[in-house]
C-alpha positions, 0 to 999 in steps of 0.5 A: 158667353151666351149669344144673347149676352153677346148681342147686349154687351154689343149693344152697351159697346162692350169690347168683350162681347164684341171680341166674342162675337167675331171670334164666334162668327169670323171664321164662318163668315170668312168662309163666305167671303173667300167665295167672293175674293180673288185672294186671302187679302181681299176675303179679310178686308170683305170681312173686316167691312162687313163686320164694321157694318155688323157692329153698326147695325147691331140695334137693327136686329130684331131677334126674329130669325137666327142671329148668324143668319142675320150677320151672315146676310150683311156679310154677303151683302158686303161682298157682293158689293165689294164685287160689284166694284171691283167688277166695275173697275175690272170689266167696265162693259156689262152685258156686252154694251157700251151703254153700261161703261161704268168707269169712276174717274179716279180708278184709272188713277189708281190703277196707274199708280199701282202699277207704277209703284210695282213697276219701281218695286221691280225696276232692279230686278227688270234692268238685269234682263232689258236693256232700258236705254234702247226702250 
């Protein structure tokens, strides 16, 4: 299937061309989000949102440029994103100021119950080597 076949299947909302164009561009754009990721589970969710917004924005290309060059700029551009918040949740300071504390009100939450849910996950495993009673 040619790239411009691939591009009007998209356009019609053709599962076919759809599935040839991620099978075409995922591995290569996988490769740019593992730049961004800490793990292999972030990389393919950074990939799985930036192709979404590919298949959404599709009627936005205006073939003027290379197309993978045009989804590769969303794909970044979603990384950067996810980054971006994750970096926020993560650091909450940057450049060193209190000013730019950027905190949302429901990642502490969600951190806590991460944490308490691996925390339980463990929990079997902990009590052979603490004694919680004392803690």
């Amino acid at each position: 299937m040619t790239e411009e076949a691939i591009l009007q299947g998209c356009l019609k909302n053709s599962a076919a061309a759809q599935r040839e164009l991620y099978n075409r561009y995922s591995p290569k754009m996988l490769a740019v989000c593992y730049r961004f990721a800490h793990n292999r589970e972030d990389a393919e969710d950074m990939l799985q949102e930036g192709f979404i917004k590919v298949f959404s924005q599709m009627h936005t290309f205006q073939n003027k440029g290379a197309f993978e060059g045009w989804i590769r700029r969303i794909i970044v551009h979603t990384c950067i994103n996810n980054h971006s918040r994750s970096n926020t949740l993560l650091c909450g300071l940057h450049n060193n100021r209190p000013s730019d504390l950027r905190l949302n009100v429901h990642q502490p939450l969600r951190l806590f119950g991460l944490l308490l849910l691996h925390f339980m996950r463990f929990k079997d495993e902990l009590s052979m080597r603490f004694n919680w009673r004392v803690i």
